[in-house]
Steps between C-alpha positions, in 0.01 A plus 500: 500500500685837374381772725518880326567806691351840450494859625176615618406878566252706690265381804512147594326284792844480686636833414301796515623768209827310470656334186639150537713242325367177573697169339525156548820268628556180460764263636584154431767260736599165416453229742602164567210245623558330802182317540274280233170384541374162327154413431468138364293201613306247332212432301356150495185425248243128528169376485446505911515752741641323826754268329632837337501686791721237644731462225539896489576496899769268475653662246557807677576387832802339284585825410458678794737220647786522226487906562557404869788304433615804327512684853218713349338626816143355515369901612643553133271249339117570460180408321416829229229282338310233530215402263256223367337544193254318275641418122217467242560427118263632288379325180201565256402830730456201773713532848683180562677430857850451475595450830650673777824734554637604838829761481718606808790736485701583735683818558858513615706741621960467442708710677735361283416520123786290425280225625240580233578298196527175769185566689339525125641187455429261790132611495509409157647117566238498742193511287498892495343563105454872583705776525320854512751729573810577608594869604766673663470758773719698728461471922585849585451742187463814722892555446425476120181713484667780689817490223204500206335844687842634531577508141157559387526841728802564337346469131208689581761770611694495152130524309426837714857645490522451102122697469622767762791596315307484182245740629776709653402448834648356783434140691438555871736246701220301680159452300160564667333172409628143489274198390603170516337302192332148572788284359365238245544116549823376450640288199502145645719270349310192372668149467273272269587126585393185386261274706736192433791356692786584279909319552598861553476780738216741386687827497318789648652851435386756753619759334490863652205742602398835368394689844356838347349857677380750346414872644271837397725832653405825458716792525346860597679774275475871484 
């Protein structure tokens, strides 16, 4: 999103009688992930309910087992969905029952993303056939955000100095109104994998986060 500044004269809501530069900043730091979060599970598909409900259940307790013997803390591990649903063909405009699907994922939570292409992979050998998403996030991104609203201050400064000095006016040191912008969502890295066992390690790349601020300053002239 390219934010434009401009120079606006005469009476305004904040400024009685007074002229004003208003412009935009933004600022942009680079960050390193140092978390990932994994939503996979499995989905199981048959004629009856119970026996698939079973089948499902076992499935994932394997899994929730295996990431256990991963030293995965079990306060890391938890249920994001859980569903049953009804599958119906449909043939000469008539509804035909299929059977049954049930579908539980599980979210998890790494504190060490290294760990993320193996976790991908032992849920898989377990009977995992689902993989949703894999994202990377950062635990503390105060430090970053406050870097990002640094530089987008200093931007916003460079718009107004460069109209001052075109206008022949000058930029006061401090300027009367600072906004901080809602910052949009950040980029998440996305790691599609395959829902089969493969001979080698599934490489996940976590790549490196875009943490972005933007401002709205105005600067009272004369």
């Amino acid at each position: 999103m390219n934010y434009y500044p401009y120079f606006r004269t005469g009476p305004s809501s904040a400024f009685k009688s007074a002229s004003t530069i208003e412009v935009f900043g933004e600022g942009t730091v680079g960050a390193a992930p140092d978390q990932a979060v994994i939503v996979l599970g499995a989905e199981s598909e048959g004629p009856e309910l119970q026996p698939l409900q079973a089948a499902n259940a076992e499935i994932m307790t394997n899994i929730i087992n295996a990431l256990l013997r991963l030293n995965i803390p079990r306060e890391n591990i938890q249920t994001s969905d859980y569903r049953i649903e009804t599958r119906y063909d449909f043939e000469d405009g008539r509804q035909i029952f299929r059977g049954y699907s049930v579908t539980h994922l599980l979210q998890i939570r790494l504190d060490e993303i290294g760990q993320t292409g193996t976790v991908v992979d032992t849920a898989v050998s377990e009977g995992a056939n689902r993989v949703e998403s894999i994202r990377f996030t950062i635990r503390q991104p105060e430090v970053y955000v406050n870097q990002a609203l640094a530089l987008a201050l200093r931007n916003a400064r460079q718009k107004a100095a460069t109209i001052a000095a075109a206008l022949g006016v000058p930029l006061p040191a401090v300027p009367s109104l600072v906004e901080e912008l809602p910052r949009a969502g950040e980029p998440i890295p996305f790691a599609a994998v395959s829902a089969f066992a493969k001979s080698a390690p599934t490489p996940i790349e976590p790549g490196e986060l875009d943490v972005r601020a933007a401002v709205r300053v105005t600067y009272r002239i004369c």
